[in-house]
C-alpha positions as a Markdown table, in Angstrom:
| # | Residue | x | y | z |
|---|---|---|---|---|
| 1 | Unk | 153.0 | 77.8 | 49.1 |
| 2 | Unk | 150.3 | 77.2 | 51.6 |
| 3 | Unk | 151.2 | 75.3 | 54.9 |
| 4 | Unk | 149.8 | 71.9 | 54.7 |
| 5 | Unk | 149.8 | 69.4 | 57.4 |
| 6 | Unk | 151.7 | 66.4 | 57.6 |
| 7 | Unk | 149.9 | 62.9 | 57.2 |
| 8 | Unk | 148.3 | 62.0 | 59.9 |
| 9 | Unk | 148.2 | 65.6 | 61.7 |
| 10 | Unk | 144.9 | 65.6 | 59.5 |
| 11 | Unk | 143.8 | 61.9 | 59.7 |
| 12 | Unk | 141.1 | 61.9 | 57.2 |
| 13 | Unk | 139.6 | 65.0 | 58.2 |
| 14 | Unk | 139.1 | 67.5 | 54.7 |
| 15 | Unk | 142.0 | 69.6 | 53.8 |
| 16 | Unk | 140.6 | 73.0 | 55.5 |
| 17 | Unk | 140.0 | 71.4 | 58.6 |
| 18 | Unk | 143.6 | 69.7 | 58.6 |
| 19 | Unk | 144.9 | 73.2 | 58.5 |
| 20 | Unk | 143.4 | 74.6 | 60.9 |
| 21 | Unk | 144.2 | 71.9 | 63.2 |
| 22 | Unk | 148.1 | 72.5 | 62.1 |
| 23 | Unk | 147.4 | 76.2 | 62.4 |
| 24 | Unk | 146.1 | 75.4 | 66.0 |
| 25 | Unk | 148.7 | 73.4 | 67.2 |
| 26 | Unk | 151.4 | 75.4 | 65.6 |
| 27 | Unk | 149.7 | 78.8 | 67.9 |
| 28 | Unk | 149.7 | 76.5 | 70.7 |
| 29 | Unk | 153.6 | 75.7 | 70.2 |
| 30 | Unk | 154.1 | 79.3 | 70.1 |
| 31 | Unk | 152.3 | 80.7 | 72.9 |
| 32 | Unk | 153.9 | 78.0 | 74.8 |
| 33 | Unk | 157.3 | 79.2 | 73.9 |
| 34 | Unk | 156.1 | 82.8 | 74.7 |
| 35 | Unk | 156.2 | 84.3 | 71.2 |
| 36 | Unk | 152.4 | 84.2 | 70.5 |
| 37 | Unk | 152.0 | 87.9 | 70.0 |
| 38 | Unk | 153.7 | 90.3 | 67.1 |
| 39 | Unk | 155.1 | 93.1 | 70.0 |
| 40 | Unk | 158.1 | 94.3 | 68.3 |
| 41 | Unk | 161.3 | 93.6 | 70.4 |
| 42 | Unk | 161.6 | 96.0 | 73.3 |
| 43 | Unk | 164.0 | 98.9 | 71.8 |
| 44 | Unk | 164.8 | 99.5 | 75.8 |
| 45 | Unk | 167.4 | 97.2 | 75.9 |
| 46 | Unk | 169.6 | 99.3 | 73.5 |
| 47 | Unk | 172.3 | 96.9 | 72.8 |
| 48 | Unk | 174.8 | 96.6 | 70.5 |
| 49 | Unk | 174.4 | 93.3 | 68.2 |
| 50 | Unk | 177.3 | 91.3 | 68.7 |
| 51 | Unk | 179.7 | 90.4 | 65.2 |
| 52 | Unk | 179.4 | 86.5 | 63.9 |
| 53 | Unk | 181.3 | 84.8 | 60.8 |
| 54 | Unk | 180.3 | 85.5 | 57.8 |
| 55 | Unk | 180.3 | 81.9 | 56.2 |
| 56 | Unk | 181.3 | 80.3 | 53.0 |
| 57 | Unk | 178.2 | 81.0 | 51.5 |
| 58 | Unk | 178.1 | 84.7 | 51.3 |
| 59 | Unk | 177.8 | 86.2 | 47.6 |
| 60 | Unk | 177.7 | 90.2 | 47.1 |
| 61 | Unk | 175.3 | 90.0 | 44.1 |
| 62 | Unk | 172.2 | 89.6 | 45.6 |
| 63 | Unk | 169.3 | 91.1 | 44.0 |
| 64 | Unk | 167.8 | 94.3 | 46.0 |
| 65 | Unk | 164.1 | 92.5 | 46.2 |
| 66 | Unk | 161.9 | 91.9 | 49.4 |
| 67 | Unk | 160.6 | 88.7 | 48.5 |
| 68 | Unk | 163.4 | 86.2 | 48.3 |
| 69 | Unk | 161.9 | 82.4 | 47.9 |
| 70 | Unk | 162.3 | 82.1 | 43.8 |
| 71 | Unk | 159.9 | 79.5 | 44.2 |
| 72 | Unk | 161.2 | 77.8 | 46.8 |
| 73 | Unk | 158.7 | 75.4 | 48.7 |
| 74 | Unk | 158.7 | 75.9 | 52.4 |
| 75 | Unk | 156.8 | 77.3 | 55.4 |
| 76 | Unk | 155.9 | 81.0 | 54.7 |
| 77 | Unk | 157.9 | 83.7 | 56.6 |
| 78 | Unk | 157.9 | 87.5 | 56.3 |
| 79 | Unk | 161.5 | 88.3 | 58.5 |
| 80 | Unk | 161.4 | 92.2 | 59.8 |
| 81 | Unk | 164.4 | 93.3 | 60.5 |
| 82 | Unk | 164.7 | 96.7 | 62.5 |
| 83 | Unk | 168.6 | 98.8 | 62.2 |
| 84 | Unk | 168.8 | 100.8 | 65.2 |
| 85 | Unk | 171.6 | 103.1 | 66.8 |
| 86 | Unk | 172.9 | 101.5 | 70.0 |
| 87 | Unk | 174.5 | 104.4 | 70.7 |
| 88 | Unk | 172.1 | 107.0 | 70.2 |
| 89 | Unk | 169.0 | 105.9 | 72.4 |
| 90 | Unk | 167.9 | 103.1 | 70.0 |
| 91 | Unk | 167.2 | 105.1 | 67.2 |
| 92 | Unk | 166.0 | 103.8 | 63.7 |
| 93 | Unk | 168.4 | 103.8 | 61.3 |
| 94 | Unk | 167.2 | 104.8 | 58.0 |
| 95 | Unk | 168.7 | 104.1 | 54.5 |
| 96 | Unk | 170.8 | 101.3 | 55.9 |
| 97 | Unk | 171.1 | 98.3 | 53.4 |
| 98 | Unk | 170.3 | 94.6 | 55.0 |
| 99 | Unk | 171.9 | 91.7 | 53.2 |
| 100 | Unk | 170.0 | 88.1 | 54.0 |
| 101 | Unk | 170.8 | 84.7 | 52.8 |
| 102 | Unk | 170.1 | 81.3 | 54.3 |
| 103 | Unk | 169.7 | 77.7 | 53.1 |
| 104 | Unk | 166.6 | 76.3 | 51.2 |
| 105 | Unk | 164.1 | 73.2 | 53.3 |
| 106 | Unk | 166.7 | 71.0 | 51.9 |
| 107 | Unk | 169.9 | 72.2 | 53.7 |
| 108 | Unk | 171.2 | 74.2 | 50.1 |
| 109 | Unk | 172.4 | 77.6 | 49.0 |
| 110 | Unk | 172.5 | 79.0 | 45.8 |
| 111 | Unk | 174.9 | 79.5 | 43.8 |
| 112 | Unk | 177.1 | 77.5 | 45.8 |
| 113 | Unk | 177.5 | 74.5 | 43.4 |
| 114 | Unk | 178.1 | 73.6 | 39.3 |
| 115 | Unk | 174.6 | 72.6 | 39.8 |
| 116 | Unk | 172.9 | 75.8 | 40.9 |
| 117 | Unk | 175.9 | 78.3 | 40.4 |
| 118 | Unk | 173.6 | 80.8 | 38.4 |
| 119 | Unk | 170.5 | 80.7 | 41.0 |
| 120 | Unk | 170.3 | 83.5 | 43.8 |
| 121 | Unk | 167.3 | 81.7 | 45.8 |
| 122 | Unk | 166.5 | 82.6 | 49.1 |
| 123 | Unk | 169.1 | 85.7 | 49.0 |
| 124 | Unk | 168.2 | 89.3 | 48.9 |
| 125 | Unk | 169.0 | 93.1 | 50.3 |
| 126 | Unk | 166.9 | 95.9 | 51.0 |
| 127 | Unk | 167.1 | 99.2 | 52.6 |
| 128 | Unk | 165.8 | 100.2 | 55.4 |
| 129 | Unk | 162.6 | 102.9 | 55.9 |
| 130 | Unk | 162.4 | 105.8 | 58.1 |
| 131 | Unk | 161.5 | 102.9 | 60.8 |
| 132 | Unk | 164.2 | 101.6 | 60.6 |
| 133 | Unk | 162.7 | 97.9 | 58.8 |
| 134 | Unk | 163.9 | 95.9 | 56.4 |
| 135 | Unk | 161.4 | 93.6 | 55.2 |
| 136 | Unk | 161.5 | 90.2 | 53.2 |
| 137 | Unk | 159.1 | 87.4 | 52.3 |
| 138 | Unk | 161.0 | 84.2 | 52.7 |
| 139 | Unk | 160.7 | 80.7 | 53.7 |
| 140 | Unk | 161.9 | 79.0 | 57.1 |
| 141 | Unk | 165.1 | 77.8 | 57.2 |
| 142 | Unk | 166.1 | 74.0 | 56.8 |
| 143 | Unk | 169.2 | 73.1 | 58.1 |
| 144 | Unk | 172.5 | 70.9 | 57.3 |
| 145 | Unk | 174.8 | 68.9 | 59.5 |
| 146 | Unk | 176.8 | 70.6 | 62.1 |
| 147 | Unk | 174.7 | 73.7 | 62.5 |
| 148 | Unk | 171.4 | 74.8 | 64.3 |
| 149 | Unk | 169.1 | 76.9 | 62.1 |
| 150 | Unk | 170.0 | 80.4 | 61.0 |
| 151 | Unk | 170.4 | 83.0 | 58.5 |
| 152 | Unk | 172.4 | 84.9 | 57.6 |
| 153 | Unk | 172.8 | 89.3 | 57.7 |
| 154 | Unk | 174.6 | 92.2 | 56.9 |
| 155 | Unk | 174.0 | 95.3 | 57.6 |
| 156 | Unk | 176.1 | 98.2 | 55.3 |
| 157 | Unk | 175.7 | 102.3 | 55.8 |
| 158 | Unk | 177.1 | 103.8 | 52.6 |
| 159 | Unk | 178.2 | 100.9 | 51.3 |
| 160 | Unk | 180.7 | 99.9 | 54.1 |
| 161 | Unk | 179.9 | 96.7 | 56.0 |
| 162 | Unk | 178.6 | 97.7 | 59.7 |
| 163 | Unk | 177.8 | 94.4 | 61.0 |
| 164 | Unk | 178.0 | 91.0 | 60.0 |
| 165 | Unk | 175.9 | 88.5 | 61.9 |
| 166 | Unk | 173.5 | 85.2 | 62.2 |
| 167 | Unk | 169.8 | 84.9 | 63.2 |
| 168 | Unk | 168.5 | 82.0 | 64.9 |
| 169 | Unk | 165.2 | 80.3 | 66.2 |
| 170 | Unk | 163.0 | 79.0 | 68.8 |
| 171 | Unk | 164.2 | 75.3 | 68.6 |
| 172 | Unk | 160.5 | 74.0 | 69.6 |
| 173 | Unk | 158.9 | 75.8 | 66.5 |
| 174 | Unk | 162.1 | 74.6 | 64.7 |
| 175 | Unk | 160.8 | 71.3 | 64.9 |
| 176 | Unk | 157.2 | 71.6 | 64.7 |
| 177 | Unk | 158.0 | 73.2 | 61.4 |
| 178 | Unk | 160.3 | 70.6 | 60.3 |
| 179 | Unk | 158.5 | 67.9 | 61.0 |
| 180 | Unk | 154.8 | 69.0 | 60.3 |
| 181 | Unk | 155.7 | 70.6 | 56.9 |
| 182 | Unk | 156.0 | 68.6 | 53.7 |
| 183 | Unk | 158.5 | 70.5 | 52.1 |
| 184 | Unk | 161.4 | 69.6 | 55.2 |
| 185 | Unk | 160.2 | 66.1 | 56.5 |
| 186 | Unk | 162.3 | 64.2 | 54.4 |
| 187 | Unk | 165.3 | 65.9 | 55.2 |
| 188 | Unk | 163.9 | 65.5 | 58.6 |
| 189 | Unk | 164.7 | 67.7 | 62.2 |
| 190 | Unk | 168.5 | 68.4 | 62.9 |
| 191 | Unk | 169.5 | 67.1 | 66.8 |
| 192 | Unk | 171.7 | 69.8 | 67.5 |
| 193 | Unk | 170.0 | 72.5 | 69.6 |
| 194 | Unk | 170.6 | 76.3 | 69.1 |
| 195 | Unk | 172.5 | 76.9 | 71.9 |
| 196 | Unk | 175.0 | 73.9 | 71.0 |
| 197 | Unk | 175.9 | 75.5 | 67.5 |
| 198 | Unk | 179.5 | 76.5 | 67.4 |
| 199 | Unk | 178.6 | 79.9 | 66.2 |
| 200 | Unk | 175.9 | 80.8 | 68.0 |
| 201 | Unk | 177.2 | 80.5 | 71.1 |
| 202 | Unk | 175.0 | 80.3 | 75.1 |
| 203 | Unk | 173.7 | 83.8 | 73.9 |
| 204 | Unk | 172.5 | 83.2 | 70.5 |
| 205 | Unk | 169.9 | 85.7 | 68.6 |
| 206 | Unk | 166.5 | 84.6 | 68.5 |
| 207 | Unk | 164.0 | 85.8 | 66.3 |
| 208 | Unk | 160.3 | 86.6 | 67.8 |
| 209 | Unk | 158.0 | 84.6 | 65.8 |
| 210 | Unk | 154.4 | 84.9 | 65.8 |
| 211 | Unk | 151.6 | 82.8 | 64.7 |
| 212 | Unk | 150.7 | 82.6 | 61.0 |
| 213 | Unk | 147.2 | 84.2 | 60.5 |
| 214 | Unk | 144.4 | 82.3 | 58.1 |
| 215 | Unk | 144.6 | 84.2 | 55.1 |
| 216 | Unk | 148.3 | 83.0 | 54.2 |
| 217 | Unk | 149.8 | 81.0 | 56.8 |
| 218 | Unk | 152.7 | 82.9 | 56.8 |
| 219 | Unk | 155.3 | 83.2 | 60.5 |
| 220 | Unk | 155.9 | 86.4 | 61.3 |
| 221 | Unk | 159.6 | 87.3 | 62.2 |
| 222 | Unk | 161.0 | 90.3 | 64.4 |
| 223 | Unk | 164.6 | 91.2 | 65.2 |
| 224 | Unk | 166.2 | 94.3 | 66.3 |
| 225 | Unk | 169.6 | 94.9 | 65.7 |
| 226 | Unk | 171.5 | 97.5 | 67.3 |
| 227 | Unk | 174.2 | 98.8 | 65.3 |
| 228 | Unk | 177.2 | 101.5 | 66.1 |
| 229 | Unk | 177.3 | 104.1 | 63.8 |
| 230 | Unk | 181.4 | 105.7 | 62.8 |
């Protein structure tokens, strides 16, 4: 699942050297964007994470497992997630269990046809550590018509649902992704930008992305969410 480069990124250059020119241009793109460095989200701001639909894709067997892909190709990313208490200063929530799920490069969930009814790619929960972080190894989204990128969460305290929500990204590194990485080009770069999905609202949640590092090429993702505790 190493990031490769599309054709012509490379030219005839040898494979390592087409990387690192991807892995470059993809650092560029995000210091551009100003989400070059892996700072956690400033806790400061203390604010409750506001509620989103659920979906139609949601299924409450997912497999309690950090790494979610199943084998599915895609750009490498390792999505932090950190539960806080909005009402108590920001503090980490610990125990908490985090639900993810989110489409494959190709715009599909599991188990949401006849054809992959039995799969559970790309879906996962785990609970949170005395930091408060949930951590899964995933892929980047791909997308499918009428929505910006996202994926799905929920976040449940004793087994009752606290928070229901939907992540989304910067949409410059959405399509240098997209369109650089073999595993999405044919499906090719959705036109509707973040802030025109009809969930996500002018105030939509973006996850910090940093720069993949050499040894893997895998994104780092940050999001805080601020929960209220009964």
């Amino acid at each position: 699942m190493d990031v490769r480069p599309a054709t012509g990124l490379g030219g005839t250059a040898s494979p390592d050297t087409a990387r690192r020119q991807f892995l470059q241009e993809l650092a560029g793109l995000l210091a551009l964007a100003g989400i070059g460095t892996a700072q956690a989200q400033a806790p400061a701001a203390c604010l409750l994470t506001p509620e989103a639909t659920e979906g139609p894709f949601y299924l409450d067997d997912a497999l309690m497992r950090a790494d979610i892909r199943d084998g599915r190709p895609g750009q490498p990313l390792r999505l932090r997630l950190r539960v806080v208490d909005a009402q108590r200063g920001c503090a980490p929530v610990q125990g908490a269990l985090v639900s993810v799920w989110h489409c494959d490069a190709d715009g599909s969930y599991s188990g949401e046809s006849s054809t992959n009814r039995q799969t559970r790619y790309l879906r996962g929960v785990q609970a949170t550590g005395a930091d408060g972080v949930a951590t899964f190894t995933t892929i980047y989204p791909g997308w499918y018509p009428s929505r910006a990128i996202h994926i799905h969460y929920k976040v449940l305290l004793a087994r009752s649902e606290v928070l229901t929500s939907q992540l989304y990204f910067d949409d410059a590194l959405s399509r240098q992704i997209l369109g650089s990485h073999p595993a999405y080009r044919a499906h090719g770069v959705p036109t509707r930008p973040t802030t025109r999905d009809p969930i996500a609202g002018s105030g939509p949640s973006i996850v910090r992305v940093s720069q993949p590092g050499e040894s893997g090429g895998a994104l780092e993702g940050e999001f805080t969410v601020g929960i209220a505790r009964a």
